[in-house]
Backbone bond lengths (Angstrom), bond angles and torsions (degrees), N, CA, C in turn:
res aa  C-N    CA-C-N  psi(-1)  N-CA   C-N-CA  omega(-1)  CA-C   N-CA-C  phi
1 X - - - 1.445 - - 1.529 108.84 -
2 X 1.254 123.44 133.01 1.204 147.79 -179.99 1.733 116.75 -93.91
3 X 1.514 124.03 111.64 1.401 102.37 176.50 1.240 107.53 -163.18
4 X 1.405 131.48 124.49 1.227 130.08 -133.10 2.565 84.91 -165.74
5 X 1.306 66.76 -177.62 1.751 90.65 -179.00 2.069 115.51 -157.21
6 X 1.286 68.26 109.16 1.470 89.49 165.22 1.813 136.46 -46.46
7 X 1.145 119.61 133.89 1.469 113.68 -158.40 1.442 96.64 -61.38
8 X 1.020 125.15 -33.17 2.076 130.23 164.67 1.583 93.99 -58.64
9 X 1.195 150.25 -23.16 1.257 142.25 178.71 1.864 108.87 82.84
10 X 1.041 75.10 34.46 1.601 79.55 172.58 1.505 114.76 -93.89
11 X 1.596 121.98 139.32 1.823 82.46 -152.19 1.828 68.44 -129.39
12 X 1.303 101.50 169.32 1.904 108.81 -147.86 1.688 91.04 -154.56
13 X 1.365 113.56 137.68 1.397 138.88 165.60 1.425 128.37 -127.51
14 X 1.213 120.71 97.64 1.781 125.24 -170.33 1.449 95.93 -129.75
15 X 1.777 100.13 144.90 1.516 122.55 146.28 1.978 114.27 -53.89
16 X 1.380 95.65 109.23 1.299 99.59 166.64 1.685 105.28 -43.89
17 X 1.452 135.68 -10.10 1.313 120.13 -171.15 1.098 99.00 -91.70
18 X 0.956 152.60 -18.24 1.728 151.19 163.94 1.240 113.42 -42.09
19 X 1.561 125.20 -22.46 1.541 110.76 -170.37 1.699 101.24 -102.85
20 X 1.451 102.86 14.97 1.935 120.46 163.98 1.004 118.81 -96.27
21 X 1.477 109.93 57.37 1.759 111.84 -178.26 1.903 85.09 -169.31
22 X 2.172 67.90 126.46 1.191 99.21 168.95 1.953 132.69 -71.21
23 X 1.195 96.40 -3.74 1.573 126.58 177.05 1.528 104.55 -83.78
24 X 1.178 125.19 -47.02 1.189 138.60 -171.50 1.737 98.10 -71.93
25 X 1.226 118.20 -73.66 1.542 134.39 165.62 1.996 103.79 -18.82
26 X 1.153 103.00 -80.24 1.603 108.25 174.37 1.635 121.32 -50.49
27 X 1.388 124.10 -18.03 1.195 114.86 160.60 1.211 135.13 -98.88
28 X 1.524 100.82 -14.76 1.604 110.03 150.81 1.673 127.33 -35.79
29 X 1.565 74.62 -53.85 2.123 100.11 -178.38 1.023 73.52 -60.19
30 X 1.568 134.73 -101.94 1.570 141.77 -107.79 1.633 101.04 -68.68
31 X 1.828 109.87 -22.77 1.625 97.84 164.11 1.455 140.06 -77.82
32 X 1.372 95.56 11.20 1.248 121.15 -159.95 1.670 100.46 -96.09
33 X 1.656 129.57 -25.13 1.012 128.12 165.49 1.644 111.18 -112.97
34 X 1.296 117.51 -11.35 1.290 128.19 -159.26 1.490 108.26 -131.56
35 X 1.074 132.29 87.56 1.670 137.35 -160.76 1.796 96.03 -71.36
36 X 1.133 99.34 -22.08 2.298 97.44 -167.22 2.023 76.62 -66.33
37 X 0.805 121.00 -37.48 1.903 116.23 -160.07 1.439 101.98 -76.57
38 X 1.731 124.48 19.87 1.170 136.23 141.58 1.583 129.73 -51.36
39 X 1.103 89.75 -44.40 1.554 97.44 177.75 1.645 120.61 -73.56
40 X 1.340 97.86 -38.03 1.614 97.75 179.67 1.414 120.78 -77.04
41 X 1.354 100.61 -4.92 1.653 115.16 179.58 1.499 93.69 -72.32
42 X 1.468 112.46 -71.59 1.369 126.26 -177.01 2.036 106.35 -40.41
43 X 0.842 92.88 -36.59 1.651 90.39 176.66 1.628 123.26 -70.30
44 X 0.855 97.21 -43.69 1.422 113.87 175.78 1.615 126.27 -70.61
45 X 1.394 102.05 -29.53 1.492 136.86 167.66 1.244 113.83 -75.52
46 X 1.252 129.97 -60.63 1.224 129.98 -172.42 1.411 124.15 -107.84
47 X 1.603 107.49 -30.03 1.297 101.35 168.47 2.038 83.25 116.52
48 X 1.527 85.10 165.82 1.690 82.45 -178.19 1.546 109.31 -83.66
49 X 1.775 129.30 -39.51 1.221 114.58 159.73 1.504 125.10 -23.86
50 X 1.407 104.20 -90.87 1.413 132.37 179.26 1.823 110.73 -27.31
51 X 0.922 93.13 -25.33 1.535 106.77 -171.13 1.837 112.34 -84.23
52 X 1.482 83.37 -44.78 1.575 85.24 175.67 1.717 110.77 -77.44
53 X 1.319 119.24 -44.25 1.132 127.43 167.87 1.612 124.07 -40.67
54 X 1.621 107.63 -32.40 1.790 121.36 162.05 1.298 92.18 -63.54
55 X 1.420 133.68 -68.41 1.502 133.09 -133.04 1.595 90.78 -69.12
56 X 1.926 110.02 -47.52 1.811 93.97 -174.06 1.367 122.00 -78.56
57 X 1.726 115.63 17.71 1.505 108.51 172.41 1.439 109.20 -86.34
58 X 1.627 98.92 -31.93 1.680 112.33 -167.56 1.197 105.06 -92.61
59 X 1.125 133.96 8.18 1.484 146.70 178.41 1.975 113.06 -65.41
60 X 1.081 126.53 84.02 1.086 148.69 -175.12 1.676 110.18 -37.16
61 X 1.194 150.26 159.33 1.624 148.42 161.57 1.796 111.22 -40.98
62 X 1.515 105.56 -39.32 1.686 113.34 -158.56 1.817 95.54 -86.83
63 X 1.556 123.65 -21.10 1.419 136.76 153.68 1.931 98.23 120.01
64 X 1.573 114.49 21.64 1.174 106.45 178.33 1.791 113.67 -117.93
65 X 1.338 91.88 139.92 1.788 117.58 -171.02 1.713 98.00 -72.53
66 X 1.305 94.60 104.07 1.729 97.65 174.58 1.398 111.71 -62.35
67 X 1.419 127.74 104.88 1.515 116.65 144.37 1.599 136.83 13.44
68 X 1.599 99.82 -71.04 1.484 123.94 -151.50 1.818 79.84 -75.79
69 X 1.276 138.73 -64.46 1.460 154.35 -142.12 1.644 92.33 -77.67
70 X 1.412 102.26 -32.95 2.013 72.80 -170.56 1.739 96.52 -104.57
71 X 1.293 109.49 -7.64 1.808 86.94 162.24 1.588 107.92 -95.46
72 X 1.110 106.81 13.12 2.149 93.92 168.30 1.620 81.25 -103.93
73 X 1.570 154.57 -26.97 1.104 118.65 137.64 0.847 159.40 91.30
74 X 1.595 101.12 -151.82 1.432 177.69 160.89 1.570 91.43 -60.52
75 X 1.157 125.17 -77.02 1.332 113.79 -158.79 1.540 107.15 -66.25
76 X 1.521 97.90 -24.93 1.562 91.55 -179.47 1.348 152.90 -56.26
77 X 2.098 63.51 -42.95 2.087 88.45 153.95 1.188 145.17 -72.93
78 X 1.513 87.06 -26.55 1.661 106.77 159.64 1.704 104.34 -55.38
79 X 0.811 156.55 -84.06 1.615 163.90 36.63 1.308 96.38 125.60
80 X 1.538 115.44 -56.12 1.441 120.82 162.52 1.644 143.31 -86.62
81 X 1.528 97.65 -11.54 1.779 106.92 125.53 0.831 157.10 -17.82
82 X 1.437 99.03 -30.35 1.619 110.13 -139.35 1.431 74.37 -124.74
83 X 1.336 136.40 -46.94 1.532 136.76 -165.94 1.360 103.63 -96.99
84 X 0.886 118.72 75.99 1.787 116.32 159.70 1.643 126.69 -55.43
85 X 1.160 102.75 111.27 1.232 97.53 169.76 1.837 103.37 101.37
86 X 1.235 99.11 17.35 1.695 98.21 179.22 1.318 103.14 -142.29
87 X 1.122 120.89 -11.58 1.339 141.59 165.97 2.021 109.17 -35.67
């Protein structure tokens, strides 16, 4: 188990087995030319709760989910994956 908090303080809990999918892998890529394939990252990553729960931290006064904030993230969590146990 993976669970960490985001420099936005968004604080996040995933099965390290989630980053064992080849679905997950391909939308990484496909966000890589295609920013809308943000979201399905986040889905796949977090789960559909968790996901919405990102969108209402990053959820702005006017009620819109900045782009730029939930793929820095995303990478973060990625990022904290990678460090077990420092998270």
């Amino acid at each position: 188990m993976v669970k960490g908090t985001t420099s936005a303080g968004f604080e996040f809990e995933l099965d390290e087995k989630v980053l064992d999918n080849m679905e997950l892998v391909d939308a990484v890529a496909e966000s890589e030319e295609n920013p809308t394939a943000v979201s399905q990252v986040c889905l796949l990553l977090l789960g559909k709760a968790q996901r919405r729960r990102l969108y209402d931290h990053l959820r702005t006064p006017d009620g819109r989910v900045p782009v730029e904030q939930v793929t820095a993230s995303v990478v973060e969590i990625f990022n904290a994956c990678g460090r077990p146990g420092k998270n």
